[in-house]
N, C-alpha and C positions, 0 to 999 in steps of 0.2 A: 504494500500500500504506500503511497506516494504522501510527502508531508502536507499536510494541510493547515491552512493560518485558520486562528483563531483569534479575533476582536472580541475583548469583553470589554463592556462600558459599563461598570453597575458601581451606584454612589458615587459620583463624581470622579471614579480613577479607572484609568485605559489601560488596557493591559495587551498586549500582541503575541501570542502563543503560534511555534509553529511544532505541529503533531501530529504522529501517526494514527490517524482514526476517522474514519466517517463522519465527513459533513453533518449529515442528519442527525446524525447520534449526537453531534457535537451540543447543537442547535438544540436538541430534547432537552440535553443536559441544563444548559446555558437559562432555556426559558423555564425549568421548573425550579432553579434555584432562585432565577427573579420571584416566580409565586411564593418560595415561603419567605425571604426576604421581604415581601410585601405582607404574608401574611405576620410574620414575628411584628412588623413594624403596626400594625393594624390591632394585634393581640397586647402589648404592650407601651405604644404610644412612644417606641425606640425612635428617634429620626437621627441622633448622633450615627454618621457613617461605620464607623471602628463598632461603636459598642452592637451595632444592629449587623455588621456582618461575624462578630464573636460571638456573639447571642444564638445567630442563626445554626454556623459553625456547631454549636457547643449541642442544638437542640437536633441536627444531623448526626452527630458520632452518638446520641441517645438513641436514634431510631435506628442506625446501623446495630448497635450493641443488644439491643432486643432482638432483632431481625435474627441477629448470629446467634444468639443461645435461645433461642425460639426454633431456629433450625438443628440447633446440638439436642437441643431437651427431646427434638421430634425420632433422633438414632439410635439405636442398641448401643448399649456403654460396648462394644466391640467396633461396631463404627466409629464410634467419640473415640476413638482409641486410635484407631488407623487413621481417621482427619486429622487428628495432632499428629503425628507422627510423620503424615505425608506434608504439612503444612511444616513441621520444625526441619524437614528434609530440603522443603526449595527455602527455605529463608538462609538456613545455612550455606545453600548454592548460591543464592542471590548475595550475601556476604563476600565468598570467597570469589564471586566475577567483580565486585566492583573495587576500584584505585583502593590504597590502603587509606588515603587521606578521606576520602570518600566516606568508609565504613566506619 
């Protein structure tokens, strides 16, 4: 796949990404972070840029971290077993490919 630029404009700062991955995908991405960005800002009356994309940020890794033991609590503690295992296997890959500065 060929790189693809990426314009985010959200809160007043621009940002120019260039990335391997589908336009479209891109674009899904981009416009449902604008919604709960709007929605946080709506639900709390955030308009400070920093504290309303921290807020959003903060209430994003709460729905991922449900999502993920939502999904662990749904496997036989023998699958939980083998997902850690295969998951501690590429992080350690992923460690020992990147620069040492890096890591």
């Amino acid at each position: 796949m060929s790189k693809t630029e990426l314009r985010i404009d959200l809160l007043g700062t621009s940002l120019l990404l260039s990335v391997n991955e589908d336009p479209v995908y891109l674009k899904k991405l981009l416009d449902g972070y604008e919604r709960l960005l709007e929605e946080t800002r709506l639900n709390t009356g955030i308009n400070d840029a920093l504290k309303l994309s921290l807020l959003t940020g903060f209430l994003l890794c709460d729905k991922y971290e449900r999502l993920r033991l939502s999904a662990l609590s749904d496997m036989q503690p023998k699958e939980a077993i083998e997902a850690e295992k295969i998951t501690l296997d590429l992080i350690e890959k992923i460690n020992k490919a990147l620069p040492e500065e890096a890591a």
